[in-house]
N, C-alpha and C positions, 0 to 999 in steps of 0.2 A: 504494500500500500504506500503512496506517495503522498507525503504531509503537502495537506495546499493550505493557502488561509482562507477557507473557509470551513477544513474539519480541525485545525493545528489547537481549537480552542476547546472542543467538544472531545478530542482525543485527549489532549491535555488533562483536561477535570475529571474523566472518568480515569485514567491512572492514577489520579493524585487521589482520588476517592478511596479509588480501589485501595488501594498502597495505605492509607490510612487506616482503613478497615480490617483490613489483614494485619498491618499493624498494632491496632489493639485483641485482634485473636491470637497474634503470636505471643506478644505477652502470657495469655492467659498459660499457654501450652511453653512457656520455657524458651522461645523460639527468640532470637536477636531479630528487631523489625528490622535491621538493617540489611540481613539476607534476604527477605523477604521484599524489600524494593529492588534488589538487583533480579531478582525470580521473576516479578511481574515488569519490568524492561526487556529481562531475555522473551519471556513469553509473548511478550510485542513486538520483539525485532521482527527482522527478516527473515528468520527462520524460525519463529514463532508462530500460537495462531493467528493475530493481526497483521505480521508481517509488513509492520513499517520498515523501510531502507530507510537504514541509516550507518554512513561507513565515512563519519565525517571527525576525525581524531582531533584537528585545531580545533572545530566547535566543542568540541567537547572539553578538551584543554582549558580552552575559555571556561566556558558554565564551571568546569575543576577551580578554578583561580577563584571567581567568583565566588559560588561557593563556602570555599574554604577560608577564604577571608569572615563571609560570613559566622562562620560556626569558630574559628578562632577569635572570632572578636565575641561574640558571646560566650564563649568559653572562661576568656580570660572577666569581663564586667562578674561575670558570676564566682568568680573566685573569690574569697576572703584570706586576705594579707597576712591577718592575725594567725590564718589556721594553716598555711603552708609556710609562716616564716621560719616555725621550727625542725620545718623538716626541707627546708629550700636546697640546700647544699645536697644533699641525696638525692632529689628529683632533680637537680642541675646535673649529678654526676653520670644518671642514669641519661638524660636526655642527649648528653654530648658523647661521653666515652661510650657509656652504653649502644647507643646509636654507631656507635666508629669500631670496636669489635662486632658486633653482629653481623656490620656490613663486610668487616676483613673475614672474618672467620665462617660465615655462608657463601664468600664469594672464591674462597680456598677451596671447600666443597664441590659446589659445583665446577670451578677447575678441574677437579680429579674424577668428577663421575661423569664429563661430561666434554663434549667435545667443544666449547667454549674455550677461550683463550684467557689469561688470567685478568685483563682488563675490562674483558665481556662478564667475568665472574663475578668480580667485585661493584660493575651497573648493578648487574642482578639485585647481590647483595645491598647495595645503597637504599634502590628503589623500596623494598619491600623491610627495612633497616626498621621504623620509626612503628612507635604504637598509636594506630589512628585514632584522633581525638573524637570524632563524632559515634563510633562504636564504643568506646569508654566510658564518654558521658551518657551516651545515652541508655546503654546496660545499667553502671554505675546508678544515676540519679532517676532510671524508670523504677528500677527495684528498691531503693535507698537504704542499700545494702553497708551496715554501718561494719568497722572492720577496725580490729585494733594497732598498736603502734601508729598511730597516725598513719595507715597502708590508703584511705579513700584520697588523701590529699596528695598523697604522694604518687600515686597513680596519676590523678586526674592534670597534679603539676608536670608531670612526665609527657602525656601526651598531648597536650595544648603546648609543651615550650621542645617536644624533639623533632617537630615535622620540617624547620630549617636544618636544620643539622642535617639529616636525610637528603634535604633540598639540595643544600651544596654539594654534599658529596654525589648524589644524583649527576649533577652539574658537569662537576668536576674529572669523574671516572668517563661519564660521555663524551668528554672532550681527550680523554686518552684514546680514548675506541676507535675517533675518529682522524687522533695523531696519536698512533703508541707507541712513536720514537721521542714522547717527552717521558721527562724522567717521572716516580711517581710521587717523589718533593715537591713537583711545580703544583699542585693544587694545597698547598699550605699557604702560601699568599692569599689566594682565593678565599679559601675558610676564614683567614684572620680579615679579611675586608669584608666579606657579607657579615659573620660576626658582631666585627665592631661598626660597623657604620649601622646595621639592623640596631642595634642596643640604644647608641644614641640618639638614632631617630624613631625610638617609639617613645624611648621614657620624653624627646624634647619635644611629639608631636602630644604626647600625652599631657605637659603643661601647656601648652598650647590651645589644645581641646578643651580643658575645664575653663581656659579662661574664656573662650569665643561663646562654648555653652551655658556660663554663668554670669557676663557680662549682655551677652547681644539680647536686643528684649522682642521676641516674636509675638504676634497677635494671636496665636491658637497654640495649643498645648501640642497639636498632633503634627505641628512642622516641628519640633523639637529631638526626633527619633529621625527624620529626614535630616536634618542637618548632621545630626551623630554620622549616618551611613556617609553624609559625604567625608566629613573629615577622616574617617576609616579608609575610603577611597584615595582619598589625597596623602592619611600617611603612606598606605602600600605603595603606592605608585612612585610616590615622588622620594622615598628610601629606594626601589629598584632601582630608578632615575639615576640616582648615584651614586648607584653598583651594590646596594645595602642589603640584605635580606628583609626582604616584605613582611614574610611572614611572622618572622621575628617579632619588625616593630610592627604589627599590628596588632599581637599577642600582648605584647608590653606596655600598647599606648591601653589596651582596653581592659588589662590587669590595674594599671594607675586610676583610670577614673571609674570604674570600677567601688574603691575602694575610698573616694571623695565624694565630698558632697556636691552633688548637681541638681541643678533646677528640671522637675520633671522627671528626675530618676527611677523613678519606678515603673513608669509610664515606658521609657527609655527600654530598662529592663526587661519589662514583659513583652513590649513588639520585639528586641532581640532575640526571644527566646524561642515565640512564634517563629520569627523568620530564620532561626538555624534549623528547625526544624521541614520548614518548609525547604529547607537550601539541601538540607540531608537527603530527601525525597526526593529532589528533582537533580540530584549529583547523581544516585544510585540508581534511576530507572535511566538517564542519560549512559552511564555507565554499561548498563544490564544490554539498553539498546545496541552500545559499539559492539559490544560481545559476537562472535557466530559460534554455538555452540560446536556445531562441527570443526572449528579451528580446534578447540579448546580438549577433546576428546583425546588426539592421539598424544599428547603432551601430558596424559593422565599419571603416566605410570612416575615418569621424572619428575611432573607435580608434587607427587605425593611424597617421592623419597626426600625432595627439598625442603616439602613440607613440614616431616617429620623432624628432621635434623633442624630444620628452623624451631620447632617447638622446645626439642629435648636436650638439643645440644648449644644451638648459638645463644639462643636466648638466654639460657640458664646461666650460659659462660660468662655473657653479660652485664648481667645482675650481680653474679656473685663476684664480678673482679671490681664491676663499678661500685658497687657499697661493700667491698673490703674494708675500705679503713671507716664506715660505720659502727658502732654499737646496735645490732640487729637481731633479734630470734633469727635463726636458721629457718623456722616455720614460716615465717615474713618474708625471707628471702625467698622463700618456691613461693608463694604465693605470686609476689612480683614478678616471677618468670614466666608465670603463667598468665599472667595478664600480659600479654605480650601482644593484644589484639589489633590483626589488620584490617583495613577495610576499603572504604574509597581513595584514600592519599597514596598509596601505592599503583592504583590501578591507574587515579591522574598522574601519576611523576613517570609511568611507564608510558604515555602519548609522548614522550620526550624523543624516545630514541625512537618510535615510528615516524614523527615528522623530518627529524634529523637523516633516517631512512637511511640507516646501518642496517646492515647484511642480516643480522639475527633478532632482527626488532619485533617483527609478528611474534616470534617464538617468547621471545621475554614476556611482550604483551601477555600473551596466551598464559604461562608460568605464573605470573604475578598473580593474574584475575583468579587461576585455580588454587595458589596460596592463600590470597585473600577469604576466599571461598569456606576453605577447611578449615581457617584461624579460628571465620567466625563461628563455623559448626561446631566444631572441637572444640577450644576455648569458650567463647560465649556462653554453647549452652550450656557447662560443665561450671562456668565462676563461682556459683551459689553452695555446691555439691564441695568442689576444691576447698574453698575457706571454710565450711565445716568442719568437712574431712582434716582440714591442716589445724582446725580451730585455733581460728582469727578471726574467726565472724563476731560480733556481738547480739545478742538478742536483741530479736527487733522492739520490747519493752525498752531496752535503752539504747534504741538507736536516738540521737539530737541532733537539731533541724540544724543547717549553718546559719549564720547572723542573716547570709543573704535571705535562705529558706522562708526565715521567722519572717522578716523585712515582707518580702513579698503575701505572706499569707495575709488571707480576711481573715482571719480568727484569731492575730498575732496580740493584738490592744485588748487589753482586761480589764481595765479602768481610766474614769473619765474625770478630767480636773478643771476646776474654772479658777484661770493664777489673772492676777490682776497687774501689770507692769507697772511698779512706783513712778512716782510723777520724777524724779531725777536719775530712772534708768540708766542705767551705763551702757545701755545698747539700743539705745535712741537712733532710728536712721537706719540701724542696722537692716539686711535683706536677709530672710529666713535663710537662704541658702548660706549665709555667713557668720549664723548661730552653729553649725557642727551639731547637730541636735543630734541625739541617742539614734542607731539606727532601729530603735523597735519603738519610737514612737515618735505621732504626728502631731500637727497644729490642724486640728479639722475647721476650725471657725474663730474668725477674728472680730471684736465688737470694738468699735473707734466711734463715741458717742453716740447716736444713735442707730448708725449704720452697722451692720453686718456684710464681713467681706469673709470668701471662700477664698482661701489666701493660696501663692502656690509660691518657690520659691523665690523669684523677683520679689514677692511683698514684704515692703519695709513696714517694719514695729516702730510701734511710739510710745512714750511715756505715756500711762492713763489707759493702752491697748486691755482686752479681757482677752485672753487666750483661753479654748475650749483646747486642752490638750488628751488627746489619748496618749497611753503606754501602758507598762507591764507591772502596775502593782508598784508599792513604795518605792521600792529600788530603784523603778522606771524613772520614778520620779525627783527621786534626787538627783539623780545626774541632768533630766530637765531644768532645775533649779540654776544648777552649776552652769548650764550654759547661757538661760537668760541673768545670771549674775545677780539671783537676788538670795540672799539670807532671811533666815527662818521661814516656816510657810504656815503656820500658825494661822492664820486668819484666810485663808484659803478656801473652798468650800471643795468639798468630797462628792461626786456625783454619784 
């Protein structure tokens, strides 16, 4: 079937339906939705039963970058600071080193079992190196699978900060394949320029961002999530620009504000979370569609042997050389190797060496998609069972929500307070968004003499304001206190 624009809208929604649908049945039955979008693309393709053509690897590429920008930048907003800073050094160790043995020591492998060349081994290895963030998170926070040692954050920091790392050396190894009379030193320059120029221009696009989204004053709440996306767009592109890793700073600008206070944050937060979602769905059945099952068949057997050794062997080796000099239960360290899940970022970094159109590019392609395939069957459906079995799981009675969790839920505010701001406030003028107020509780209604204003961040307080505040109970409310600067609350009234 040939997509025209008159069915491209009608074909569209009924995948994205479907794909939803099956989505929340896979849950019920154990199943990763993420397999499950690349099932119903394959079953669309061209050799499926709708049999759309589709054998367009730059588009695809595209919609990949896209994408993944997306679901990295939601990634990183929904991270909290407090709860990965004490295990940062660990999931920095695993993202980098981690990522750079897997890719050495899978691409050694395939060297020897396979008639590849040791340049063509270590692509391989690169490509399929990193543990996909949108299969992570969305196993991880569909099930809110609570897991001790700090093992959720440390995952989740893993795979939102290794997919650069991957990227470069992706990069890097393609450009030996395609000259491998340079030595294999020459891509350490490389690494140290996307690197550090990614680094400084997420965290410099990330002050940047809080100020244009805290200072600039829009008429509608819902251009506010539009602007976000753009400046997301402007950091990737214009860190690429010069020569940076994108995906780096666009992880890092969206880890920073994230973790700030921004006007409309919440609002912010939940269209991001919606649209990685949607960005997941429509990477996976794009993906599903490049696929031709019949490629992918005779590559099974070699699939599976990389497969495995990818499971049992590189990963593991991985993990345990990268968090050596940790203090770790051994139990935590297999844990970590097993979450080693691939998914669509492997499958986009391998359109790489098909556009490039190296000799053994289809075949890699093919490799990758059926690695990816297996991680998530294997792994995926097995995470729940594993952490058990290794018991690291904690009972879901004490599993606890993150700051973010709390923040976003309707049911987060327990009690209501009417604080009256003294006539010599010290935060006169001030704009809600530059109060730092508790992230578990709001300003729902503001009364300035006779008027009543629904305040959002831009709204300045005044001496004489009555603030209707929710939060979480006394506790809530003393650090409310602490931030509008007023002592004792004695005359307060309790709602």
């Amino acid at each position: 079937m040939d997509i025209s624009i008159e069915n491209i809208l009608l074909i569209g929604s009924l995948l994205l339906f479907v794909s939803i649908i099956a989505g929340k049945a896979s849950y019920k039955f154990g199943i990763p939705t993420l397999i499950l979008f690349l099932g119903i693309g394959m079953l669309a393709g061209s050799e499926g039963l709708i049999g759309i053509e589709f054998n367009d690897p730059k588009l695809a590429q595209f919609i990949g970058i896209v994408s993944l920008n997306f679901i990295l930048f939601s990634g990183g907003l929904d991270t909290d600071w407090s709860t990965i800073k004490p295990i940062f050094w660990r999931g920095f160790s695993l993202s980098t080193l981690g990522v750079f043995i897997t890719a050495i020591s899978l691409g050694i492998f395939v060297w020897m079992v396979t008639d590849f060349s040791l340049y063509e081994g270590f692509l391989l290895g690169a490509i399929v190196s990193s543990t996909d963030a949108a299969a992570v998170f969305s196993i991880l926070r569909s099930r809110s699978m609570a897991l001790k040692d700090n093992l959720r954050p440390t995952l989740e920091l893993e795979s939102g900060s290794n997919d650069p790392m991957a990227y470069v050396l992706t990069i890097a190894f393609l450009g030996l394949v395609i000259q491998p009379d340079k030595s294999l030193f020459s891509v350490f320059p490389l690494f140290l320029q996307q690197m550090v120029l990614g680094g400084i221009a997420g965290i410099s696009f990330g002050y940047a961002s809080k100020f244009v989204i805290n200072q600039i004053r829009l008429d509608f709440e819902g251009l506010y999530p539009v602007l976000v996306i753009a400046l997301m767009f402007i950091t990737f592109s214009a860190t690429d620009f010069i020569g940076g890793n994108g995906f780096l700073s666009v992880y890092l600008c969206a880890l920073y504000l994230g973790n700030q206070d921004l006007i409309h944050k919440k609002s912010i937060m939940r269209i991001f979370d919606g649209l990685a979602w949607l960005m997941q769905i429509v990477l996976f059945l794009t993906l599903g569609l490049l696929v031709f099952p019949s490629h992918v068949y005779p590559i099974a057997g070699i699939g599976l042997l990389i497969s495995i050794f990818l499971i049992f062997v590189a990963r593991p080796l991985s993990t345990f050389i990268g968090l050596s000099v940790f203090k770790l239960h051994i139990r935590s360290k297999l844990l970590l190797s097993w979450v080693g899940l691939k998914g669509a970022v492997p499958i986009v970094f391998a359109t790489y060496p098909l556009l490039a159109g190296i000799e053994k590019a289809e075949m890699i392609f093919n490799i990758v998609f059926f690695v990816s395939v297996t991680s998530l069957l294997i792994q995926g459906t097995s995470l729940s069972l594993v952490a058990r079995w290794l018991k690291v799981s904690l009972p879901e009675s004490l599993t606890v929500k993150s700051v973010v969790e709390e923040f976003m839920s309707e049911e987060a505010k327990a009690a209501m307070r009417e604080i009256v701001l003294p006539s010599n406030s010290e935060i006169d003028g001030f704009k809600i968004v530059d109060l730092h107020f508790p992230k578990d509780a709001i300003i729902a209604l503001l009364k300035r003499d006779s008027s009543f204003i629904t305040p959002n961040g831009t709204t300045e307080v005044h001496s004489g304001d009555t603030l209707i505040v929710l939060a979480n109970g006394p506790l809530g409310f003393q650090e409310v206190y602490k931030c509008l600067k007023i002592k004792g609350q004695e005359g307060d009234n309790a709602i």
